[in-house]
TORKOL-4160 file (C-alpha; in steps of 0.2 Angstrom, whole numbers, padded with zeros to 4 digits, m for minus):
85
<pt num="1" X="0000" Y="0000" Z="0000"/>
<pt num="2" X="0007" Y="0017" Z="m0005"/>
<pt num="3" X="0014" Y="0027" Z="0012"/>
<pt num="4" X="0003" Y="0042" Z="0009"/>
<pt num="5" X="m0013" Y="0031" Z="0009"/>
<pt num="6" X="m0008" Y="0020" Z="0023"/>
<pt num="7" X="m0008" Y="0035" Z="0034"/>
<pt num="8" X="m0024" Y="0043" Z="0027"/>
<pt num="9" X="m0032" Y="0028" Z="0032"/>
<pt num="10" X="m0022" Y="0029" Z="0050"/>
<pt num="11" X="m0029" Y="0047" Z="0051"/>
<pt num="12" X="m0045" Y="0044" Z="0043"/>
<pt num="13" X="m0047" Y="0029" Z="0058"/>
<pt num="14" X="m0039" Y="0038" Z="0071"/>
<pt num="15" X="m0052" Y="0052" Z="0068"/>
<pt num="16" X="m0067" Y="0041" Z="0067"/>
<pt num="17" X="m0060" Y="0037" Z="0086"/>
<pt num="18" X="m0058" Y="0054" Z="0094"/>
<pt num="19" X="m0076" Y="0058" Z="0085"/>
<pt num="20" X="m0084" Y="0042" Z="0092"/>
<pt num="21" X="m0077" Y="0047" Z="0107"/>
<pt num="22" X="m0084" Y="0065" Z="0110"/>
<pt num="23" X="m0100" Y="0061" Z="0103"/>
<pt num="24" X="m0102" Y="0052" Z="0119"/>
<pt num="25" X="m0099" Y="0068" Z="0130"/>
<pt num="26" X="m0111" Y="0079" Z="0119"/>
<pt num="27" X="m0129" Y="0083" Z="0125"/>
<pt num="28" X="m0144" Y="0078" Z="0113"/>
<pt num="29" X="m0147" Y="0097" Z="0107"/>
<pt num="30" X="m0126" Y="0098" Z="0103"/>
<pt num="31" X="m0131" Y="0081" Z="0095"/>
<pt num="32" X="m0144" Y="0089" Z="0082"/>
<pt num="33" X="m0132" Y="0105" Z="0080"/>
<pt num="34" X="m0119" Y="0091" Z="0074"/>
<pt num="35" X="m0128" Y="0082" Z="0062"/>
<pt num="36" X="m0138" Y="0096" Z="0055"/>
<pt num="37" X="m0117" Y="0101" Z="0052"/>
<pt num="38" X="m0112" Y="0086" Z="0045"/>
<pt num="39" X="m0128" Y="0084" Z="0033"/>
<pt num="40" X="m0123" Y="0099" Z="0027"/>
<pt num="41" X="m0104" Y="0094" Z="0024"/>
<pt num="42" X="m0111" Y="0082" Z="0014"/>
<pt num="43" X="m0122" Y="0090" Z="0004"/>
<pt num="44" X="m0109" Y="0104" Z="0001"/>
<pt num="45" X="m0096" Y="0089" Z="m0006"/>
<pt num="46" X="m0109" Y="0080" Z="m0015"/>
<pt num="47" X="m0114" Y="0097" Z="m0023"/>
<pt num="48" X="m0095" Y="0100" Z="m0028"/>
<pt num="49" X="m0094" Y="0081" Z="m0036"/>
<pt num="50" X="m0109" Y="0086" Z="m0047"/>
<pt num="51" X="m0104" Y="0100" Z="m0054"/>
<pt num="52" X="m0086" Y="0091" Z="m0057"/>
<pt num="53" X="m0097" Y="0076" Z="m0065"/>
<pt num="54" X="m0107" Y="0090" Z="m0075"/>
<pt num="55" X="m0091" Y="0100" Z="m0080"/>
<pt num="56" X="m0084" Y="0087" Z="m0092"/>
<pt num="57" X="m0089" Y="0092" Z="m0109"/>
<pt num="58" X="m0105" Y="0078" Z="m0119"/>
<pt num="59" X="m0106" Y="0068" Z="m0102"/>
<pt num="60" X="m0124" Y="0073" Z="m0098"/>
<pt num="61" X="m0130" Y="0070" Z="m0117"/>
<pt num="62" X="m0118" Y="0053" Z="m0116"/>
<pt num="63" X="m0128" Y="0047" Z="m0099"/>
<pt num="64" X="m0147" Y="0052" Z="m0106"/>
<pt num="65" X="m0141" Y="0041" Z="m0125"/>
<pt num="66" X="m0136" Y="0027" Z="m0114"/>
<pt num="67" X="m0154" Y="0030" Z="m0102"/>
<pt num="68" X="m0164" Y="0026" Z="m0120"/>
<pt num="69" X="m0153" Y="0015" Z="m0128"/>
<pt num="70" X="m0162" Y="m0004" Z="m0130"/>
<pt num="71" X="m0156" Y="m0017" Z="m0117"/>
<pt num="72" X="m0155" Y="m0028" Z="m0131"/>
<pt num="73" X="m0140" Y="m0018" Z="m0136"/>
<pt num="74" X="m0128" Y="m0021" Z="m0122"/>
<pt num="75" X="m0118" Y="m0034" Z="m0120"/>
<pt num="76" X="m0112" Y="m0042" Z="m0105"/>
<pt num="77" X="m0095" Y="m0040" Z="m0101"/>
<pt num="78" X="m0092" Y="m0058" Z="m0094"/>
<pt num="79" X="m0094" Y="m0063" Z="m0112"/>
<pt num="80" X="m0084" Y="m0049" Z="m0118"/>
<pt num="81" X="m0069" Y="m0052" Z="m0104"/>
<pt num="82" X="m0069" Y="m0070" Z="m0099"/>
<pt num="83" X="m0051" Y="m0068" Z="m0091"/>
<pt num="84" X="m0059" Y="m0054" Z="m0077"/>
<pt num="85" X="m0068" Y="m0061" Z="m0063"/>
């Protein structure tokens, strides 16, 4: 595993930690203020990965081509690829 991942993945664990920890030590109505917070963090990154997604030039006309094209007109990759599992 590549160094720099290995210690975003000790940070990312070590901070689910200390967050589980003073979630403990919060009151019900800091609770609410919390994830009222974090619901919007989340919204605010999902927001910015759909404006990346809708950035890239043909990609929403490419997605609604594929949305109408027949079924009958895809075929499965296991028969395409037999060598991936």
């Amino acid at each position: 595993m590549d160094d720099n991942l290995s210690e975003d993945v000790i940070s990312v664990t070590e901070l689910h930690r200390q967050l589980n920890d003073l979630l403990k030590q919060l009151s019900p109505e800091k609770l609410q203020v919390l994830a009222d917070f974090a619901g919007y963090l989340a919204n605010v990154e999902s927001e910015a990965a759909t404006q990346e997604l809708l950035a890239i030039p043909g990609l929403l006309e490419r997605v609604k081509q594929n949305q109408i094209t027949p079924k009958t007109d895809y075929a499965s990759w296991r028969n395409l690829r037999s060598d991936v599992c």
